[in-house]
C-alpha positions, -999 to +999 in steps of 0.1 A: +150+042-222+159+075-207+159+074-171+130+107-166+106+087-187+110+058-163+113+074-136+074+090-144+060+055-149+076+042-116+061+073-097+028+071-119+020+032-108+033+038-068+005+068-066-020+051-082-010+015-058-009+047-030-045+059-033-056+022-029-036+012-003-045+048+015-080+040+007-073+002+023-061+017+055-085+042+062-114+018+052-102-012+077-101+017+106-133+032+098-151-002+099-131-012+129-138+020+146-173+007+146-168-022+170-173-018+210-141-006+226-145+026+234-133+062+219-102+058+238-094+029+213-105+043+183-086+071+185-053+050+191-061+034+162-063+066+143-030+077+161-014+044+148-026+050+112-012+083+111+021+071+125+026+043+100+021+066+075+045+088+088+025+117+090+014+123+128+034+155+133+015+171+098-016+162+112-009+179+144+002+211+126-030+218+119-052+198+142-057+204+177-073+164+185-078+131+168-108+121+160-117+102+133-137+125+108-107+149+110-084+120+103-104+107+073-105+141+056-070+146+065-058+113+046-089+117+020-092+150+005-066+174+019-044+191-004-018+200+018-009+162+034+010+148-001+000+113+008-037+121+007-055+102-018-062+136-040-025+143-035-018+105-047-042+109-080-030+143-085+007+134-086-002+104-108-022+126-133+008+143-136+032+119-137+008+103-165+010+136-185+044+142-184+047+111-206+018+106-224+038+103-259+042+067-243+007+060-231-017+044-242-047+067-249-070+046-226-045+045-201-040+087-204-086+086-199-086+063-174-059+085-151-072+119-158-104+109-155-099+092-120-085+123-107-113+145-122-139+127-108-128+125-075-115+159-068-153+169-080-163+139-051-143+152-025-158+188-033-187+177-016-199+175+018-218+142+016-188+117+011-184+125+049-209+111+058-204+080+042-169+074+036-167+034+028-187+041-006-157+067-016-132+043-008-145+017-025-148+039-058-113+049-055-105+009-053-124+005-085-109+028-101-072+018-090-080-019-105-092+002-136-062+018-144-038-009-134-061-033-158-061-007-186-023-008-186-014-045-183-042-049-214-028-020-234+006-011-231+034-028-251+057-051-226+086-032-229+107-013-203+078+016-198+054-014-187+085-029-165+092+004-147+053+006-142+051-027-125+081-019-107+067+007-092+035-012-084+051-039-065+069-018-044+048+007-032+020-030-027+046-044-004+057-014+015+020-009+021+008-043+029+033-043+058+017-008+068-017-020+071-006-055+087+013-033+115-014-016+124-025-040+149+003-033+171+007+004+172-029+005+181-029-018+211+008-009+220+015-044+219+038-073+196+017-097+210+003-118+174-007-152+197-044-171+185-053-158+215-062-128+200-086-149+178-111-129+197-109-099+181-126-115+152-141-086+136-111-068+135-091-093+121-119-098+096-117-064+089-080-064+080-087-094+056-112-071+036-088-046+034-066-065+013-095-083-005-085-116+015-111-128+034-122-154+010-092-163+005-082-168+040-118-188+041-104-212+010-067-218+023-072-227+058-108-237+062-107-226+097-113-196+124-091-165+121-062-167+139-036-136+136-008-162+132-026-178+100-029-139+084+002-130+088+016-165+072-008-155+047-004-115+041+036-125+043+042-154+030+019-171+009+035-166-029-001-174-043-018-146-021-017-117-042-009-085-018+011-107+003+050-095+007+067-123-012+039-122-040+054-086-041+086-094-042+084-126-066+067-103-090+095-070-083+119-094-087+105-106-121+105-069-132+137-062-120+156-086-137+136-071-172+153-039-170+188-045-156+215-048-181+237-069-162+219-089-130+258-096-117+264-058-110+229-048-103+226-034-068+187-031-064+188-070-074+207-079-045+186-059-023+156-072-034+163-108-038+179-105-001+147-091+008+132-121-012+151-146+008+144-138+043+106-130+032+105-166+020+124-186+043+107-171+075+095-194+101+061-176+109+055-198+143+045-191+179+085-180+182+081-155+158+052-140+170+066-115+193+090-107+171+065-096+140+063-060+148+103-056+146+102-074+114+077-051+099+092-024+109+127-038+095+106-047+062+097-009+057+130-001+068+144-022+038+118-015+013+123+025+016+164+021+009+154-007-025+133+022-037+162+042-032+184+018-049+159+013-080+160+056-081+199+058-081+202+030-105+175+033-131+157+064-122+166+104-110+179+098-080+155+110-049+173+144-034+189+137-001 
């Protein structure tokens, strides 16, 4: 398969998974921004989402505070920030239509047609005022086109690159939205003492469409020791980082030639390992932020990896 094509279905899938997992973040902040606490904690929680997503010092460029309608339509519907969620649908459309001789025609609607609709969404003013039912369109609409895909395109490489690129961009963000916890409160601290904070917890759970499941594993209150043993390591827990990775892995091994002398392999299934051999214990609790932040660390270089190997290679 030339390595353009795939590289268009890798980047197609990770906007798509990035317009959820966007949507994901902002939607757990907005709901937890309307707990007690005060603005002063709101707005570090804003702060934190902007600088997990790496994009603090664009907001700043052209906002003079942080509040959190500004932030919303910064990560919602500016053109500008390229990890918006119009950017996101806008570079998928386009990714999709560079190579549509391989797409299904459903799959080719389903794309255009998500980015249509919400560029004539964010055009007006009243998705402000109720943000939550925008976000939960664009999660819709994300499960659409991932669903249209698995059920209509042929399992060849193009699907393999496509899933590729949906694990990786799931895990990376997973890790995100489980990390914002700490930047907020300035604080490693992930003890069940915490279990107080129950709404906010809560609220992380719905992001990732786990509260149910959290409810059916463990049968018990939400501690922030039992999420992250769930939203890390539990391989039957679909957003969950070794889920990710199991399925990456699964993917990987699809396209490579030669598993022995494949270098994103060996990243990922090192990744793999440690991800699944964690001891996620009272020890390990103060050491969860540095391992997120190690995880990202590791997860940026194996999409470089998959890009130098497979794909055009990212531009230094």
């Amino acid at each position: 398969m030339l390595s353009r094509l795939a590289d268009h279905l890798f980047w197609m899938s990770r906007y798509i998974e990035r317009a959820e997992n966007t949507t994901r973040m902002l939607d757990v902040q907005h709901q937890a921004s309307m707990l007690p606490g005060g603005q002063a904690m709101a707005n570090n929680a804003w702060r934190a989402v902007l600088e997990l997503s790496e994009l603090e010092e664009r907001y700043r460029a052209s906002h003079d505070e942080i509040a959190s309608d500004r932030v919303i339509g910064f990560m919602s519907a500016d053109a500008s920030n390229p990890s918006s969620i119009l950017s996101c649908l806008t570079a998928a459309r386009e990714n999709a239509r560079a190579v549509r001789v391989v797409l299904a025609p459903d799959l080719w609607e389903a794309v255009n047609s998500t980015f249509l609709e919400a560029k004539t969404m964010l055009r007006h003013p009243s998705w402000v005022r109720d943000p939550s039912r925008f976000f939960e369109w664009v999660k819709l609409r994300s499960h659409l086109c991932r669903g249209v895909m698995i059920g209509t395109m042929l399992k060849d490489e193009a699907y393999f690159f496509s899933r590729i690129g949906t694990f990786l961009e799931r895990a990376d963000n997973t890790a995100r939205i489980l990390d914002v916890k700490y930047l907020a409160h300035g604080s490693g601290d992930f003890q069940d003492k915490d279990r107080a904070d129950f709404y906010f917890w809560a609220s992380v759970l719905r992001s990732v469409s786990a509260f149910e499941i959290y409810r059916k594993v463990y049968r018990d209150v939400i501690t922030p020791l039992k999420i992250a043993e769930l939203l890390i390591q539990r391989a039957d827990m679909p957003r969950s980082l070794l889920a990710c990775l199991n399925e990456l892995m699964i993917n990987l091994r699809a396209v490579a030639s030669e598993e022995a002398s494949s270098a994103s392999l060996r990243v990922a299934g090192r990744l793999q390992a440690e991800v699944q051999y964690l001891s996620i214990d009272a020890k390990f609790a103060p050491e969860i932020h540095a391992f997120l932040t190690r995880f990202l660390s590791e997860t940026h270089f194996l999409g470089a990896k998959i890009s130098e190997e497979f794909l055009v290679p990212i531009a230094a």
